[in-house]
C-alpha positions as CSV (number, residue, x, y, z in Angstrom):
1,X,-56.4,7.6,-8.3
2,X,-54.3,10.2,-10.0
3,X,-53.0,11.7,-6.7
4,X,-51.8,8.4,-5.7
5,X,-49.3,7.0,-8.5
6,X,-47.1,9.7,-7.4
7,X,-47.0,8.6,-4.2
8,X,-46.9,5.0,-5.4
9,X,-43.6,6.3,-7.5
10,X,-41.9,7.8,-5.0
11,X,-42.1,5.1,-2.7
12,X,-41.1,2.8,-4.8
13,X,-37.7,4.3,-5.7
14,X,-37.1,5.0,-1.6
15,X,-37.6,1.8,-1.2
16,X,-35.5,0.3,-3.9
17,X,-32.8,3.0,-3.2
18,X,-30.0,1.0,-1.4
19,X,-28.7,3.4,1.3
20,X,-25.3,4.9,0.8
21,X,-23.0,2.7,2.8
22,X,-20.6,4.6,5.3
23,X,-16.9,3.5,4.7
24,X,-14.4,3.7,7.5
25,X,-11.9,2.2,4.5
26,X,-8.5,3.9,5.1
27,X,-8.2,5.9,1.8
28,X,-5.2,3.7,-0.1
29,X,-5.7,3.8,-3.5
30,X,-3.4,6.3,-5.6
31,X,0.7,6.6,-5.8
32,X,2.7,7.4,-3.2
33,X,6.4,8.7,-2.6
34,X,8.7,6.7,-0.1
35,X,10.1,10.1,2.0
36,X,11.2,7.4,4.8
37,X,12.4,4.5,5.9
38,X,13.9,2.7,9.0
39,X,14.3,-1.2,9.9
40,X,14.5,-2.5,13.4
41,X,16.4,-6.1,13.4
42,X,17.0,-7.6,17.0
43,X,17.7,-4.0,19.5
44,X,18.9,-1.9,16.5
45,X,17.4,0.6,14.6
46,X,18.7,2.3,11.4
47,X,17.3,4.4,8.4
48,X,17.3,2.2,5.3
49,X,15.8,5.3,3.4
50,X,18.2,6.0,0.2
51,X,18.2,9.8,-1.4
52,X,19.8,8.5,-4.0
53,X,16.9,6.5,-5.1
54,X,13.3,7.0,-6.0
55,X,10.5,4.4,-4.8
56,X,6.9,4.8,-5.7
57,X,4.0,1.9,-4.3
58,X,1.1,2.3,-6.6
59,X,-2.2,0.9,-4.8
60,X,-6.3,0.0,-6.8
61,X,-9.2,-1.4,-5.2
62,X,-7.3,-4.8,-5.3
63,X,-3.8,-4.6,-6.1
64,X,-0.4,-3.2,-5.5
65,X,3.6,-2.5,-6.8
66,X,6.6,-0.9,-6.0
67,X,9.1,0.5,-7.9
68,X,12.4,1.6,-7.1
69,X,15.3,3.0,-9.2
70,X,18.3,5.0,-8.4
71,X,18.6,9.2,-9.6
72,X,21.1,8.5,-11.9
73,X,19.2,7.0,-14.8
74,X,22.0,3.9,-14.0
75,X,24.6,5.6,-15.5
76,X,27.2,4.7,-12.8
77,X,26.6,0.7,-13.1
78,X,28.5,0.1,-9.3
79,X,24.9,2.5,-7.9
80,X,23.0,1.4,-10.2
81,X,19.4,0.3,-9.1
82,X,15.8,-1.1,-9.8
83,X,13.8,-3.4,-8.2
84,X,9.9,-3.8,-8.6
85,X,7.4,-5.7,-6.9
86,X,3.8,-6.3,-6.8
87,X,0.6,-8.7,-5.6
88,X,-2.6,-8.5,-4.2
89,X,-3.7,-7.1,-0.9
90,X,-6.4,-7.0,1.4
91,X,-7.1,-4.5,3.8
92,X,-9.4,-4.8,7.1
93,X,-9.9,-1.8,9.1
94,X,-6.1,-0.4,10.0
95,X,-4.4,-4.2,9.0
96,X,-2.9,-4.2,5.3
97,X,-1.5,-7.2,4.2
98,X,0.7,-7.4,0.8
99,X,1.0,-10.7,-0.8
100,X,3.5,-10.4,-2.8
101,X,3.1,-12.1,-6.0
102,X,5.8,-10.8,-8.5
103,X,9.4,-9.3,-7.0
104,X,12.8,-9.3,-9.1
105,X,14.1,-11.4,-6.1
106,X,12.2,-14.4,-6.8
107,X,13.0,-15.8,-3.3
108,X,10.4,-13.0,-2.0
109,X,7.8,-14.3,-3.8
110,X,4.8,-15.3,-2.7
111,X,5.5,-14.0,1.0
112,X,2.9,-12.6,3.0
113,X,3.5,-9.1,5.0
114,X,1.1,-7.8,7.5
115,X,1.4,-4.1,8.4
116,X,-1.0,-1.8,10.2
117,X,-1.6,1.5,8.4
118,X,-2.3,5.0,8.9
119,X,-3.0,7.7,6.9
120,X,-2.5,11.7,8.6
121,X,-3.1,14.8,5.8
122,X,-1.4,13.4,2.9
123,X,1.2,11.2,4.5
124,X,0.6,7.1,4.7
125,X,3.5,5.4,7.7
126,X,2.9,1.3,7.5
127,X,4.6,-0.8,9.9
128,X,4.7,-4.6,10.3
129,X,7.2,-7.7,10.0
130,X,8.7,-8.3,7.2
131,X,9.7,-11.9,7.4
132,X,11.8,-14.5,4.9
133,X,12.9,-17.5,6.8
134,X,14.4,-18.9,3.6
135,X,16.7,-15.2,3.4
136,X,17.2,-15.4,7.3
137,X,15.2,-12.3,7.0
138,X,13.1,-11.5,10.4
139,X,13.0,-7.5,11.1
140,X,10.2,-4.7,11.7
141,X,9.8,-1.9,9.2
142,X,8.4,1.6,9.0
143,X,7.6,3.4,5.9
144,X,6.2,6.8,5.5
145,X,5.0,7.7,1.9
146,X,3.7,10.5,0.8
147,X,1.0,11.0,-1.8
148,X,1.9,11.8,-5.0
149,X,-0.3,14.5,-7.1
């Protein structure tokens, strides 16, 4: 009987032991660095990247924001900038979509933007529509973001 309670044990926890779960989640979560940007609006397309500003999209397990504000601490009020945004997401396989919840233009809010992601080395390019019938806004973006450390 003694030889077989460790047996007994150590099938017990195998058993109980959920197995670890492979995850074929894209890797979001953390900050990242807006080093591009271009917009495609009917059969043009132009960089709407600024080096004068600084944007940063912090992403959890649930949620996300954006922050953007211009280099020179808005000292010169004509380039002066900020705006900030921020919601819930959900992501399925490649296909992140940004519900966005809380934006300094309130006409944004509560819009719903689908983009399909990728993520090469450090560097994380989204693309989708982004869409605002209310603004006349109907355009494809691409965003490449690199992550911060």
């Amino acid at each position: 009987m003694k030889n077989i309670i460790p047996f007994f044990i150590a099938f017990v926890l195998l058993v109980s032991c959920e197995p670890k779960k492979e995850s074929n989640a894209i890797p979001l979560t953390g900050t990242w660095r807006l080093i591009s940007a271009e917009t495609t609006e009917k059969d043009s397309t132009f960089s709407t990247f600024n080096p004068k500003t600084k944007m940063i999209k912090i992403i959890n397990d649930t949620h996300f924001a954006f922050f953007n504000h211009d280099l020179n601490n808005g000292k010169d009020s004509t380039n002066a900038v900020f705006f900030g945004g921020g919601g819930k997401y959900t992501l399925k396989d490649s296909i992140y979509t940004e519900n966005l919840e809380f934006f300094n233009n309130r006409q944004w809010e509560n819009g719903k933007f689908e983009f399909t992601v990728k993520i090469k080395n450090d560097t994380l390019t989204q693309k989708g529509v982004e869409k605002v019938e209310k603004l006349g806004i109907d355009r494809i973006i691409t965003e490449k973001y690199v992550r911060e450390k």
